[in-house]
C-alpha positions as a Markdown table, in Angstrom:
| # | Residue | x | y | z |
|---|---|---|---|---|
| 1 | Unk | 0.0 | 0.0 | 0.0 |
| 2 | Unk | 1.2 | 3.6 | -0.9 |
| 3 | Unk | 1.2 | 5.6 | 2.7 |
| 4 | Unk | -1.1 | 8.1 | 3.1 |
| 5 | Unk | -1.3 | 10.6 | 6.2 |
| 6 | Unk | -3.6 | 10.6 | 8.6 |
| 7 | Unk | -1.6 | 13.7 | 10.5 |
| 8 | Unk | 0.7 | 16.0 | 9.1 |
| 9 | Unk | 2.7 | 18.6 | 10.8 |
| 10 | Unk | 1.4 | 22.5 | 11.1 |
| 11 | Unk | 3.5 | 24.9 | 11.1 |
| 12 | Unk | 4.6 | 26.9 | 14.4 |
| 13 | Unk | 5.7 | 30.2 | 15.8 |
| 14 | Unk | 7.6 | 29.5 | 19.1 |
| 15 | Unk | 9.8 | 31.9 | 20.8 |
| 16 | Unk | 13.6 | 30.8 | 21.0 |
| 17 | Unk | 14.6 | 28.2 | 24.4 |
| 18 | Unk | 10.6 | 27.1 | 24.1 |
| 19 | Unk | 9.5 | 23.5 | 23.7 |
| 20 | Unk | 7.8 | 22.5 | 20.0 |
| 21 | Unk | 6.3 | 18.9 | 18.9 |
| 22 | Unk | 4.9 | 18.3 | 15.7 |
| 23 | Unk | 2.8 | 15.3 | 14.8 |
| 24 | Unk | 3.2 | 13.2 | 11.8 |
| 25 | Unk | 1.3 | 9.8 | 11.4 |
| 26 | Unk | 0.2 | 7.5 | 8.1 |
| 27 | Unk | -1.3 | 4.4 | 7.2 |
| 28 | Unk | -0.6 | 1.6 | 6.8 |
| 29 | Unk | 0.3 | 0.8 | 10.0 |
| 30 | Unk | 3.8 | -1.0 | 9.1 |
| 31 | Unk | 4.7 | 3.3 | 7.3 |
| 32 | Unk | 8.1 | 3.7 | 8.3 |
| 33 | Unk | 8.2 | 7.7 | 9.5 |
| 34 | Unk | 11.6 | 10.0 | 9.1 |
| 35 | Unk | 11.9 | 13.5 | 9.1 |
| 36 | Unk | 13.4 | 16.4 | 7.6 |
| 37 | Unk | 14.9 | 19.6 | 8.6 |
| 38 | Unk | 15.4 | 22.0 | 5.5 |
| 39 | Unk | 15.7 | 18.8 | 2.9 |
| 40 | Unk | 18.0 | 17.1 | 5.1 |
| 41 | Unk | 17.2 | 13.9 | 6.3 |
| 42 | Unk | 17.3 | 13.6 | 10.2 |
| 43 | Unk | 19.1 | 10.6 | 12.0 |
| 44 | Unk | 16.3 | 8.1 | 13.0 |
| 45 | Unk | 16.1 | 8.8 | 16.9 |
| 46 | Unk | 17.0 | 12.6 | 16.4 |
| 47 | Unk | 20.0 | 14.7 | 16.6 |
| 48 | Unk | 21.4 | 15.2 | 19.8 |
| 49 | Unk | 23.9 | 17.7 | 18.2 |
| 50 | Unk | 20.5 | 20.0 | 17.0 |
| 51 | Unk | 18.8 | 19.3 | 20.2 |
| 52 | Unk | 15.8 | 17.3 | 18.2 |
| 53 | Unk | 13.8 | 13.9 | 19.7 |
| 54 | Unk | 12.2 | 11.7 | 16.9 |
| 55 | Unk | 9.4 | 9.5 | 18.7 |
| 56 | Unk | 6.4 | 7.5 | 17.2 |
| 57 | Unk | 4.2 | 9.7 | 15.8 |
| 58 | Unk | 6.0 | 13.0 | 16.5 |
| 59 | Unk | 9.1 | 15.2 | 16.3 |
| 60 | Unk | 9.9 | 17.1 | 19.8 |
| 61 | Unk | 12.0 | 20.0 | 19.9 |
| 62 | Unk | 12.6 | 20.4 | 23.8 |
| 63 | Unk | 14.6 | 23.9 | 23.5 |
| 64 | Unk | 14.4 | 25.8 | 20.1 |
| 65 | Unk | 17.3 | 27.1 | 18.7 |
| 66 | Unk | 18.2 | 29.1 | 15.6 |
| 67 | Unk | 19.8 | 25.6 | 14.6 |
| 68 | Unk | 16.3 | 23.8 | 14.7 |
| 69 | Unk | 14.0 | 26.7 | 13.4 |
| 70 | Unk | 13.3 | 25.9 | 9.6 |
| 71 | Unk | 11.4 | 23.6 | 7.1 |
| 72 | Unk | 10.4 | 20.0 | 8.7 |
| 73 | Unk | 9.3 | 17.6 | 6.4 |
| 74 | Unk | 7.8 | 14.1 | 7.3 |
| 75 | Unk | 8.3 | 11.3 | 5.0 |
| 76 | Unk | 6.2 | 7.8 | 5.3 |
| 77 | Unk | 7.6 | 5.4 | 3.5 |
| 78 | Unk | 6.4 | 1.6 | 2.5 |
| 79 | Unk | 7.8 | -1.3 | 0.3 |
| 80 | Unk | 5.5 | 0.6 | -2.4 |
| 81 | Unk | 7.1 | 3.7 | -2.0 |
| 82 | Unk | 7.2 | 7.0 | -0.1 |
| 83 | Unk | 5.5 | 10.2 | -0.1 |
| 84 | Unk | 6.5 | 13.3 | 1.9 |
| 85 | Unk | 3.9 | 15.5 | 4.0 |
| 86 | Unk | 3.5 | 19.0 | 3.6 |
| 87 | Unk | 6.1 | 21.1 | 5.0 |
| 88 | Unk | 6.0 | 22.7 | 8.5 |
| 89 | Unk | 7.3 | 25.9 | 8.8 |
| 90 | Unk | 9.0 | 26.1 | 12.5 |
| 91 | Unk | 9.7 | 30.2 | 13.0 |
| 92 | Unk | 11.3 | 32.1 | 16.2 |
| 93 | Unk | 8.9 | 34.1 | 17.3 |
């Protein structure tokens, strides 16, 4: 089956050293979710280096930085293929 999003990530405004989670989530259940930050692919648990947390379902940024403020993308991807979700737009406030 070709994934299709049942959540995609909004966009945020969040003021720097704030907390900001963004929620991705596709079907089938067996999608395999990544993320990216500005077209670049994110390690699968996150990037301790950028301060970012990839969990099930979501993306947590405990502390934003000018680092992690930027275009996230989430990608679900199957045997069939993948398709990305619309971007998220995280801004400082």
């Amino acid at each position: 089956d070709v994934p299709i999003f049942t959540e995609e990530p909004l966009s945020v405004v969040q003021k720097l050293g704030g907390s900001v989670t963004l929620r991705c989530s596709a079907l089938p259940n067996h999608v395999n979710i990544s993320w990216r930050l500005n077209g670049r692919e994110l390690p699968n648990g996150g990037d301790e280096a950028l301060g970012v947390l990839v969990r099930p379902g979501s993306l947590y940024i405990p502390s934003l930085t000018n680092l992690t403020v930027g275009r996230y993308q989430c990608v679900a991807t199957t045997s069939v293929g993948s398709c990305a979700s619309v971007p998220a737009n995280v801004t400082a406030a």
